[in-house]
NUGU-82693 format. One record per atom (N, C-alpha, C): x, y, z; atom name. Coordinates in Angstrom, 2 decimals. Atoms other than C-alpha are relative to their C-alpha. Layout:
N
+---------+---------+---------+------+
:      xx :      yy :      zz : site :
+---------+---------+---------+------+
:       X :       Y :       Z :   CA :
...
+---------+---------+---------+------+
// end
This chain:
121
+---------+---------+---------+------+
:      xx :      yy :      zz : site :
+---------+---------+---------+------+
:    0.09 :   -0.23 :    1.43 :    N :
:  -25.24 :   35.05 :  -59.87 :   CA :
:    1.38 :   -0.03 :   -0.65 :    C :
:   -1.26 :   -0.11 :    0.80 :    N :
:  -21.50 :   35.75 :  -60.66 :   CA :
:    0.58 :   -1.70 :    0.05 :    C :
:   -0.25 :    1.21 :    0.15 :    N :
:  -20.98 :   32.32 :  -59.55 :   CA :
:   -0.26 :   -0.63 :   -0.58 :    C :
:    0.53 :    0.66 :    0.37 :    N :
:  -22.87 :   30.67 :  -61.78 :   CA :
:    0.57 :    0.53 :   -1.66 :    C :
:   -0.83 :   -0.36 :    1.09 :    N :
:  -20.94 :   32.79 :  -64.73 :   CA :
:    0.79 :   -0.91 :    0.03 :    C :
:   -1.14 :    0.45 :   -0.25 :    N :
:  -17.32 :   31.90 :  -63.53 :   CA :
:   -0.54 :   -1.89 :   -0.37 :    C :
:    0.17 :    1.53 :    0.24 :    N :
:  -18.80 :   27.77 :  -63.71 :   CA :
:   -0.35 :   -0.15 :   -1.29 :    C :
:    0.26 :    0.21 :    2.28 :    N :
:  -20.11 :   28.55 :  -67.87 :   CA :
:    1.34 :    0.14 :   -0.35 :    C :
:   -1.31 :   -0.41 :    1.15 :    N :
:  -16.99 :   29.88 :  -68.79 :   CA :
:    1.24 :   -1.00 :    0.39 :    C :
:   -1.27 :    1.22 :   -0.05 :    N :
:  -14.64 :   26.76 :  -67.42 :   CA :
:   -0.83 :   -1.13 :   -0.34 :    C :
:    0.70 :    1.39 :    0.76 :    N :
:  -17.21 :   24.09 :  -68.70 :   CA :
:    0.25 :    0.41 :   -1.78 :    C :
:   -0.28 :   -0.73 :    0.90 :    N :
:  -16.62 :   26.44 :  -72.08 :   CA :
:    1.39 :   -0.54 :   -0.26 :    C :
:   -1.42 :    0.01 :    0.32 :    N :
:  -12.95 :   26.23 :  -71.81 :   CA :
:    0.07 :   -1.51 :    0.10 :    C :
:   -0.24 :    1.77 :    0.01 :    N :
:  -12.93 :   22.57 :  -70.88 :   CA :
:   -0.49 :   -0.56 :   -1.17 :    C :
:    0.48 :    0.29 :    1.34 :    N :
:  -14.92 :   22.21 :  -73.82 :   CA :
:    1.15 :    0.08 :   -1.27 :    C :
:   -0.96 :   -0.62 :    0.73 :    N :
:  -12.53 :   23.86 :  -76.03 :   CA :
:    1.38 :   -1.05 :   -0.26 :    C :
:   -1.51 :    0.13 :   -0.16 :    N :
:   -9.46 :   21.63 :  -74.74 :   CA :
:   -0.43 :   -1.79 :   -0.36 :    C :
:    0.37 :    1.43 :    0.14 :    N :
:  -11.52 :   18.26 :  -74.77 :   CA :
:   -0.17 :   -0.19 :   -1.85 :    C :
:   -0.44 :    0.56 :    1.58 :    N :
:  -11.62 :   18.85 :  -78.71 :   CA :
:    1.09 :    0.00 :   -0.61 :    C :
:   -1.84 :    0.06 :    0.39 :    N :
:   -7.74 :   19.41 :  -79.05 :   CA :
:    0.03 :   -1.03 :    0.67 :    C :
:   -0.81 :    1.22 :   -0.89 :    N :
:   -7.13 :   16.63 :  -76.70 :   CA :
:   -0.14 :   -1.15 :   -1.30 :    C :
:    0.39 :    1.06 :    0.87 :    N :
:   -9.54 :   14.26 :  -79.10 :   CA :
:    1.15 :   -0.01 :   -1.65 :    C :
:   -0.33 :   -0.46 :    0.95 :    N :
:   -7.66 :   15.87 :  -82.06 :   CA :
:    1.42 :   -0.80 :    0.18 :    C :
:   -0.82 :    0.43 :   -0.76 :    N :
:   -4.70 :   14.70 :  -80.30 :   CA :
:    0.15 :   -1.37 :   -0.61 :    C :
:    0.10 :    1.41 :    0.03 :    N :
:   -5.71 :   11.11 :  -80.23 :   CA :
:   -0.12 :    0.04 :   -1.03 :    C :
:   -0.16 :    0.45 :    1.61 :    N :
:   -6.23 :   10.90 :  -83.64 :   CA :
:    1.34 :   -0.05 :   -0.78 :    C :
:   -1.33 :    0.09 :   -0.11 :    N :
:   -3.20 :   11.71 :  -84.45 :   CA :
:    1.13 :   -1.11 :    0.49 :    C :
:   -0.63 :    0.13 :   -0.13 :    N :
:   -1.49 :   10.33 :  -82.46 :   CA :
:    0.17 :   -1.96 :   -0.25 :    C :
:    0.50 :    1.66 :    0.45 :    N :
:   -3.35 :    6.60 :  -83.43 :   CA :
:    0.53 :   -0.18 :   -1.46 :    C :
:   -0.50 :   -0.20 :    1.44 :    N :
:   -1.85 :    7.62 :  -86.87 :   CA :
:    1.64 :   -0.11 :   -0.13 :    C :
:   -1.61 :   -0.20 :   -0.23 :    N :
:    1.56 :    7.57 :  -85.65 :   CA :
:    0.89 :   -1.39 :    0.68 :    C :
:   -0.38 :    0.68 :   -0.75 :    N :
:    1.40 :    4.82 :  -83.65 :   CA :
:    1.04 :   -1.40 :   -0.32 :    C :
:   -0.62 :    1.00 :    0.19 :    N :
:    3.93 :    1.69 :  -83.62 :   CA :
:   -0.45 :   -1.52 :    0.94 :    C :
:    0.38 :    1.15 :   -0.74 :    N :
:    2.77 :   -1.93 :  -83.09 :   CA :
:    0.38 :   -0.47 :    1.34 :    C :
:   -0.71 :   -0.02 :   -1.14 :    N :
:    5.18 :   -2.14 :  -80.63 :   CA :
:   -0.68 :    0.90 :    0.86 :    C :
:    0.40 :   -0.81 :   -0.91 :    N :
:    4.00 :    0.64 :  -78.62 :   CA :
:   -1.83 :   -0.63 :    0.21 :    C :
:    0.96 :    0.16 :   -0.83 :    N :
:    0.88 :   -1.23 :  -77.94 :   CA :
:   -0.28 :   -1.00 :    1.06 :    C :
:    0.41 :    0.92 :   -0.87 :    N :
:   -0.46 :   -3.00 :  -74.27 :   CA :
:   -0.77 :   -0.21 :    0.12 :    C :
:    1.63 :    0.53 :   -0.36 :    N :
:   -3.02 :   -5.04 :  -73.17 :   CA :
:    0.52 :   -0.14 :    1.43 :    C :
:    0.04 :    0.09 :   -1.78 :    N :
:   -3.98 :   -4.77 :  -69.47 :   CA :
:   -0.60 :   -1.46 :    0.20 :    C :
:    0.78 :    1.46 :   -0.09 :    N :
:   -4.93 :   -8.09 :  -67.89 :   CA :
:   -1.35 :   -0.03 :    0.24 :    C :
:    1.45 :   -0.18 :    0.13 :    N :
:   -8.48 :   -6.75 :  -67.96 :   CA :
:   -0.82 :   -0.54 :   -1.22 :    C :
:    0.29 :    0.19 :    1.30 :    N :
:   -8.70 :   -6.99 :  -71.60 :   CA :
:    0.15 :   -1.68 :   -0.39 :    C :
:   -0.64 :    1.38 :    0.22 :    N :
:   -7.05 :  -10.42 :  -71.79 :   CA :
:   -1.32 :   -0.76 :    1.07 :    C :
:    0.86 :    0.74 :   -0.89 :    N :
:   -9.75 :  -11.93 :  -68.56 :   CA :
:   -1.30 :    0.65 :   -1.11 :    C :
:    1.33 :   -0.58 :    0.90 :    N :
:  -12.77 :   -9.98 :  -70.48 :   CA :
:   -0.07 :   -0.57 :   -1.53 :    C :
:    0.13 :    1.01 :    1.61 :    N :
:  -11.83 :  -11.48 :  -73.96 :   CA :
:    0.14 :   -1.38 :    0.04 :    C :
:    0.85 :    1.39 :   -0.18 :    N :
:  -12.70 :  -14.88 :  -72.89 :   CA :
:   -1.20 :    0.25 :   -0.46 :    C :
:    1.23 :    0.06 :    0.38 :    N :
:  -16.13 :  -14.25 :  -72.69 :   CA :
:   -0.62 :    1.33 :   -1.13 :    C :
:    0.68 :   -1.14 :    1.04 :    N :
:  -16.32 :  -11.44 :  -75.90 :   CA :
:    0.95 :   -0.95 :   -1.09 :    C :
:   -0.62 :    0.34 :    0.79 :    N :
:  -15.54 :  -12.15 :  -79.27 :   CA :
:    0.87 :    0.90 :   -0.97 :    C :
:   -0.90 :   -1.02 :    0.27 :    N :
:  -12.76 :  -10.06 :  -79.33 :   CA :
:    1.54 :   -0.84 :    0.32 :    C :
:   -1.38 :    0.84 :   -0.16 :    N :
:   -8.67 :  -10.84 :  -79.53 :   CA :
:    0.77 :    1.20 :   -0.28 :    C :
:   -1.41 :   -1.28 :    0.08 :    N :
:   -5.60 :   -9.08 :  -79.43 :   CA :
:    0.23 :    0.31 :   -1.52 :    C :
:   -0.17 :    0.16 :    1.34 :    N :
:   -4.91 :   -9.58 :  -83.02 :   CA :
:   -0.96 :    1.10 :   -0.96 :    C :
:    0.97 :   -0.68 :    0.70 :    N :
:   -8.33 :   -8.25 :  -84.12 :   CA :
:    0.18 :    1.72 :    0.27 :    C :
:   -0.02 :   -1.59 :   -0.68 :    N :
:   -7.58 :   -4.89 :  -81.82 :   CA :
:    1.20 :    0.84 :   -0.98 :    C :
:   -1.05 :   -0.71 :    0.60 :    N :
:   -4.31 :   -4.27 :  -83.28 :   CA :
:   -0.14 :    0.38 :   -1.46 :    C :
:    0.04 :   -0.36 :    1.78 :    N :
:   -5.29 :   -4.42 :  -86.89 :   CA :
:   -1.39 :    0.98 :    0.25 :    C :
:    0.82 :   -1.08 :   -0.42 :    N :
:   -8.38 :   -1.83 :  -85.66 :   CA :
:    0.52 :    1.13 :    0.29 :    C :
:   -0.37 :   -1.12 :   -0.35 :    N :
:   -6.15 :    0.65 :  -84.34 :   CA :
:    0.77 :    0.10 :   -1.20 :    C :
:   -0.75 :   -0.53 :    1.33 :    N :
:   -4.02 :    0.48 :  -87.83 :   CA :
:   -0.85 :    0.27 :   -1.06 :    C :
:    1.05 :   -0.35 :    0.45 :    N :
:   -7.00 :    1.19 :  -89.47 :   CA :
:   -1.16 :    1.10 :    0.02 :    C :
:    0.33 :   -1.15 :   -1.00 :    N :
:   -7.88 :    5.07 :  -88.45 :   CA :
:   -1.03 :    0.28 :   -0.71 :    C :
:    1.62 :   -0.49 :    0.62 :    N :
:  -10.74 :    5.41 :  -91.52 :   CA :
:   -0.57 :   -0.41 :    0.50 :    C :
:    1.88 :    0.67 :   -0.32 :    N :
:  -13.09 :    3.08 :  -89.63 :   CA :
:    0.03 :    0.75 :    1.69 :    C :
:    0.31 :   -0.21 :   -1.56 :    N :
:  -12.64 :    4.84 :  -86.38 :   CA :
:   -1.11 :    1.53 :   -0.23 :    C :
:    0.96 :   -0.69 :    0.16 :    N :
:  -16.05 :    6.76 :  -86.20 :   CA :
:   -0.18 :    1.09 :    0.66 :    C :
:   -0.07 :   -0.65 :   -1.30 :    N :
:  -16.11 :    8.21 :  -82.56 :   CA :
:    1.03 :    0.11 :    0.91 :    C :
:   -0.66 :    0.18 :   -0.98 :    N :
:  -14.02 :    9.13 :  -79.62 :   CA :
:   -0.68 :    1.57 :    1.16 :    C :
:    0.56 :   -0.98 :   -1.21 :    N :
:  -14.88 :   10.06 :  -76.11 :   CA :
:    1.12 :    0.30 :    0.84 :    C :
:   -1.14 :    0.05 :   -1.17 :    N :
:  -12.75 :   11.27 :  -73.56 :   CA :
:   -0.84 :   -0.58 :    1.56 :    C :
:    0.23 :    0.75 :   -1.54 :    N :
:  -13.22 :    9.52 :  -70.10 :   CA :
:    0.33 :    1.09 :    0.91 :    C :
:   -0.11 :   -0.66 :   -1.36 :    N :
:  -13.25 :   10.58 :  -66.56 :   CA :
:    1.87 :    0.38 :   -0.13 :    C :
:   -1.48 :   -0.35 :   -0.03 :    N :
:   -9.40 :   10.20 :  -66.51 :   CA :
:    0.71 :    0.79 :   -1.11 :    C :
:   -0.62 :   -0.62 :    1.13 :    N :
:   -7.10 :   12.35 :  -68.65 :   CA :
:    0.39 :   -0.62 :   -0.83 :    C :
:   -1.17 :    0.66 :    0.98 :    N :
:   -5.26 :    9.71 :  -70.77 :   CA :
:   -0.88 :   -0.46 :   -0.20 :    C :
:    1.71 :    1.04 :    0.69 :    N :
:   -8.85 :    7.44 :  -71.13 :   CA :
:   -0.50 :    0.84 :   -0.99 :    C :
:    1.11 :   -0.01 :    0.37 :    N :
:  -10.98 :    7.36 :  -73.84 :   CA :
:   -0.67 :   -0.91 :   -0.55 :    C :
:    1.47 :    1.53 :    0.86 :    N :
:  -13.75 :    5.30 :  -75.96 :   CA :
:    0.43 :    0.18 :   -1.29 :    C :
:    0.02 :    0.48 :    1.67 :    N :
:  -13.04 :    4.55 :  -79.48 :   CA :
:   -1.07 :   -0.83 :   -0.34 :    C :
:    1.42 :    0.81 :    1.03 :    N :
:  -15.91 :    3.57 :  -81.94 :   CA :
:    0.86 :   -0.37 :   -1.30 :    C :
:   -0.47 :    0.78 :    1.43 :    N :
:  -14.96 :    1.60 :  -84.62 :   CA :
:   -0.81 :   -0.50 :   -0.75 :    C :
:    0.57 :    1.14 :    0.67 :    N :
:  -16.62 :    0.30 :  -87.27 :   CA :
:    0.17 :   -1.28 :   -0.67 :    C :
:   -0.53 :    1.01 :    0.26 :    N :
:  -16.41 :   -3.13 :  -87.95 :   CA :
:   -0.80 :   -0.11 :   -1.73 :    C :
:    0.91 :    0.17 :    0.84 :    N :
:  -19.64 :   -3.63 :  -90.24 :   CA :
:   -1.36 :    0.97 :   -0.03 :    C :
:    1.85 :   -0.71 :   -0.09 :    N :
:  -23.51 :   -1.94 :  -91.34 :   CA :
:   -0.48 :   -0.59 :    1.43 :    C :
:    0.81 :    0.09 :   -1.15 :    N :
:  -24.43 :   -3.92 :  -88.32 :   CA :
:    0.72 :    0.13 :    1.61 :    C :
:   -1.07 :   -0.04 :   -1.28 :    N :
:  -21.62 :   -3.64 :  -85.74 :   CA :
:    0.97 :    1.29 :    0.39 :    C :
:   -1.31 :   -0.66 :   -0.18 :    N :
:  -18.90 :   -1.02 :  -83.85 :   CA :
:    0.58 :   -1.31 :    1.34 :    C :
:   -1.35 :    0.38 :   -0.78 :    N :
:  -15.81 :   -2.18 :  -82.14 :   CA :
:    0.24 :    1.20 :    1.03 :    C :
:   -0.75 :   -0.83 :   -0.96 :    N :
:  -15.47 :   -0.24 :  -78.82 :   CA :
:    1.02 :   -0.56 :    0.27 :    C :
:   -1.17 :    0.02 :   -0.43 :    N :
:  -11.99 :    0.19 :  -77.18 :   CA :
:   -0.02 :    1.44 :    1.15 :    C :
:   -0.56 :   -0.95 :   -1.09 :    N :
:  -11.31 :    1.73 :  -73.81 :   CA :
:    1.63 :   -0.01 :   -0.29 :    C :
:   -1.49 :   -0.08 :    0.16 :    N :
:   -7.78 :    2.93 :  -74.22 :   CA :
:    0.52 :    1.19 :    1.46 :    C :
:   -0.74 :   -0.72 :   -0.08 :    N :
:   -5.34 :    4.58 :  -72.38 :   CA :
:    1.51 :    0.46 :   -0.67 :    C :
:   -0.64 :   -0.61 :    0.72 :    N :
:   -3.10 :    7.18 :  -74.31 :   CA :
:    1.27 :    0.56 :    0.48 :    C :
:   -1.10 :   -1.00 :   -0.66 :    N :
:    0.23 :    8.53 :  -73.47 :   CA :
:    1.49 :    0.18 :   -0.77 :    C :
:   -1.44 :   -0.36 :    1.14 :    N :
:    2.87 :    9.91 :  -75.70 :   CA :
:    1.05 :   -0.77 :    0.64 :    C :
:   -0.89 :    0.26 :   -0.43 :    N :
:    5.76 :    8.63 :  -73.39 :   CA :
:    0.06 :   -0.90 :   -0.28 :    C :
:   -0.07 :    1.46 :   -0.16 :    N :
:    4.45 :    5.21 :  -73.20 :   CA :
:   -0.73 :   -0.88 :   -0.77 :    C :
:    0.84 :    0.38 :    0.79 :    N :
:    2.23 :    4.53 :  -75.55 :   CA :
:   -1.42 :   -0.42 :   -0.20 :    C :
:    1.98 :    0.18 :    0.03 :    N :
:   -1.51 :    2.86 :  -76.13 :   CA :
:    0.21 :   -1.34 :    1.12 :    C :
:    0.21 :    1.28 :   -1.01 :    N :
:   -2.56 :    0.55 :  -73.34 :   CA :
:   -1.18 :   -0.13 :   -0.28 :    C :
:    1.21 :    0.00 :   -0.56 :    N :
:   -5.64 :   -1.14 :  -73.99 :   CA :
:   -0.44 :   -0.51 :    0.85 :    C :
:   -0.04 :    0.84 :   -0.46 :    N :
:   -7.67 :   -1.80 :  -71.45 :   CA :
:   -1.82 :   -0.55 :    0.15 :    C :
:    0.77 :    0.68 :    0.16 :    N :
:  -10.95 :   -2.88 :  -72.76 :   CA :
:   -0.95 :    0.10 :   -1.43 :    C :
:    1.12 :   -0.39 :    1.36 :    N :
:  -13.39 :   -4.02 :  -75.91 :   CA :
:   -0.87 :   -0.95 :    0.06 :    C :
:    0.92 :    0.10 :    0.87 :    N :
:  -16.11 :   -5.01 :  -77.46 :   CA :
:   -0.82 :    0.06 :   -0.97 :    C :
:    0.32 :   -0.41 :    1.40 :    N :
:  -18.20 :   -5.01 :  -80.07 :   CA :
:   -1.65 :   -0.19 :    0.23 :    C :
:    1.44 :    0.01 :    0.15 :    N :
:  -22.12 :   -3.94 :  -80.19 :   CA :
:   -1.07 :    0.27 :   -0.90 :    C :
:    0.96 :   -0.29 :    1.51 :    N :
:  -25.03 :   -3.61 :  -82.63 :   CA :
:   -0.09 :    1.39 :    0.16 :    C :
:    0.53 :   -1.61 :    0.09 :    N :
:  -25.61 :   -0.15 :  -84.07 :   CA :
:   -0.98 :   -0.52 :   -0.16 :    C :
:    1.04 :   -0.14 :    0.19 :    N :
:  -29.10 :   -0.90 :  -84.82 :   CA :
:   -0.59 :    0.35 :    1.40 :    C :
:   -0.07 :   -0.36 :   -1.39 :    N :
:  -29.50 :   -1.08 :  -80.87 :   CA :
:    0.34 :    1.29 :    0.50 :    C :
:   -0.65 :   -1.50 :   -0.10 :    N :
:  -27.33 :    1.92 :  -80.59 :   CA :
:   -1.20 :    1.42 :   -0.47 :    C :
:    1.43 :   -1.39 :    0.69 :    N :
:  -29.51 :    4.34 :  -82.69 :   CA :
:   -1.01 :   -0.31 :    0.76 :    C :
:    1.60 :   -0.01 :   -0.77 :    N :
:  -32.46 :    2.95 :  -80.76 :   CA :
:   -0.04 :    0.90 :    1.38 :    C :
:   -0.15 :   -0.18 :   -1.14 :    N :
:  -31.08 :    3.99 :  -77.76 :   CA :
:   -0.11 :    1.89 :    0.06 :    C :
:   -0.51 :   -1.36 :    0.15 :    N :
:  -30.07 :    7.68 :  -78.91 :   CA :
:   -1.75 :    0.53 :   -0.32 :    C :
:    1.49 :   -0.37 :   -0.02 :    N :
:  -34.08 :    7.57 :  -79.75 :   CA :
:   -0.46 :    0.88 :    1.14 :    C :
+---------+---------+---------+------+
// end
């Protein structure tokens, strides 16, 4: 029984730190310098077959009103960015974040919200 306390109250606190972290990223996408951004060669092999480009990403991340969502990922520095492009589209972005070194992305796309909401059905 006490065990099963001690495991609420650090999913609690993790809770707590995963909305400063996000808080974080916002920020710190507000701050950011063109320069300080990479593309992994994931992003670059994967945007062949999406209709996505470096160009389009960078003017997305200078653009922090249309960013809708953010998740944090398994890893500490990952997360998901939602973007909105249009009524019928978001712009995901896997990023990695890191004050030292800056934004690396290293993946996007772009999917229907109408789909989306269906799904959350």
């Amino acid at each position: 029984m006490e065990k099963k306390k001690k495991e609420r109250k650090s999913l609690a606190l993790r809770g707590k730190n995963r909305e400063m972290e996000l808080k974080e990223v916002k920020s710190f996408l507000e701050k950011l310098n063109q320069n300080e951004i990479i593309f992994d060669p994931h992003f670059y092999k994967k945007s062949k077959e999406r209709p996505v480009n470096e160009s389009m990403i960078r003017s997305f991340l200078s653009q922090i009103y249309k960013l809708e969502k953010i998740e944090q990922g398994k890893e500490k520095d990952r997360f998901k960015l939602w973007f909105k492009m249009s009524g019928k589209y978001s712009l995901i972005l896997i990023i990695e974040a890191r004050i030292s070194k800056g934004l690396k992305v290293i993946s996007a796309w772009n999917t229907n919200r109408k789909w989306q909401d269906k799904l959350k059905q």
